[in-house]
C-alpha positions in Angstrom: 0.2 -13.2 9.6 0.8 -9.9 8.0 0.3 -9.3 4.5 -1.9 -10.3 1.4 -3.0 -14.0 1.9 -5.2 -13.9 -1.3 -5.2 -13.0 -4.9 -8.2 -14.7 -7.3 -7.7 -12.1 -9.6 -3.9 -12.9 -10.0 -3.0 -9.1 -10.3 -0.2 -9.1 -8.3 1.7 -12.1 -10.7 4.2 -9.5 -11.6 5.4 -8.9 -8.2 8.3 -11.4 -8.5 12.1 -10.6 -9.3 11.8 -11.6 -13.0 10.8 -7.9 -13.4 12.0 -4.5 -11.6 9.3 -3.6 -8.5 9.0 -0.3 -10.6 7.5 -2.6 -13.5 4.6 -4.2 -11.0 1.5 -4.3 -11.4 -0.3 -0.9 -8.9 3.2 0.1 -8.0 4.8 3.6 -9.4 8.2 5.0 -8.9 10.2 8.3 -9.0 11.3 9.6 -12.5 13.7 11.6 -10.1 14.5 9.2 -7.7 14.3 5.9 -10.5 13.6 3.6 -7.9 11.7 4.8 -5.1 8.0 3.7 -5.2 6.1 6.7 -4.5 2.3 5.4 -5.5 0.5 1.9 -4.7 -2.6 1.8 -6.3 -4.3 -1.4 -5.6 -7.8 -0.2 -6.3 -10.2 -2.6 -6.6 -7.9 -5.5 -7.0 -10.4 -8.1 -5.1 -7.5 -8.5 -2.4 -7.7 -9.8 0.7 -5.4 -9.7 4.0 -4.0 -7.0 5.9 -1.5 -4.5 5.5 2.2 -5.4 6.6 4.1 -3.4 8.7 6.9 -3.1 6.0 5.1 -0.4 4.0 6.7 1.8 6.2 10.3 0.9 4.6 8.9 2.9 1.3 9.5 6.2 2.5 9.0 8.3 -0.8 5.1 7.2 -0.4 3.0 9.9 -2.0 -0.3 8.0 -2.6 -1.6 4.7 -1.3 -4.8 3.5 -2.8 -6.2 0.3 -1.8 -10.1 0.7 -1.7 -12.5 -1.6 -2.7 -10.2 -4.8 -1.4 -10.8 -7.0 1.8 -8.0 -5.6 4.0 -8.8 -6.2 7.6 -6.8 -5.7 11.0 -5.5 -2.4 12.0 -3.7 0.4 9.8 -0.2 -0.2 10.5 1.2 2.7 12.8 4.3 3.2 10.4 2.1 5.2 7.9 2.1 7.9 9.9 5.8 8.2 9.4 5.8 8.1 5.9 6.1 12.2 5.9 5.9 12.7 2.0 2.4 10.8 2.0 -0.2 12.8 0.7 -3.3 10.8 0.0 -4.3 7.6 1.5 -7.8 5.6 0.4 -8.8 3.2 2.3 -12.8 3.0 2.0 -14.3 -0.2 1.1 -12.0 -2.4 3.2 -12.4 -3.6 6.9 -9.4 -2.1 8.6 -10.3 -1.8 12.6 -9.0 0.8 15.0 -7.6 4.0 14.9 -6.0 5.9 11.8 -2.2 6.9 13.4 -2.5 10.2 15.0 0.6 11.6 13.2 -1.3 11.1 10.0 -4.3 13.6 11.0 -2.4 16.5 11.5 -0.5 16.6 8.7 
């Protein structure tokens, strides 16, 4: 199963279409491009599961911040194809395996 499985701090309530993505809780969009996410900062939001795949589909990524959660598995290869990402914080987690190549020599 990938994704977030748990939540006990409820932060992520607001991830639900009774408000725009851009209005969630850790997510940031373009003032440019008004809605393409280009930061997730999760920090420290007591999260557990793993990453999904899908964050590849948010390809104006500039930041993803999700230290001090319990993410586990591997880093989904897709990041590395997110070309406009910039920083990316993973510490404090218990992601396995290899960071994606393409990411290391960017």
């Amino acid at each position: 199963m990938d994704g977030i499985t748990h939540d006990p701090l409820g932060r992520l309530s607001s991830w639900n279409g009774s408000l725009h993505f851009c209005r969630w809780s850790g997510v940031y969009c373009s003032r440019r491009h008004v809605h393409r996410v280009t930061q997730l900062n999760l920090f420290s939001y007591g999260l557990v599961g793993s990453l999904s795949p899908h964050i590849g589909n948010l390809t104006f990524l500039r930041r993803i911040d999700l230290q001090n959660n319990s993410f586990h598995g591997k880093v989904p290869s897709v990041i590395g194809g997110l070309f406009r990402l910039q920083v990316l914080v993973l510490s404090n987690n218990s992601f396995e395996g290899m960071i994606p190549t393409n990411l290391s020599t960017k």
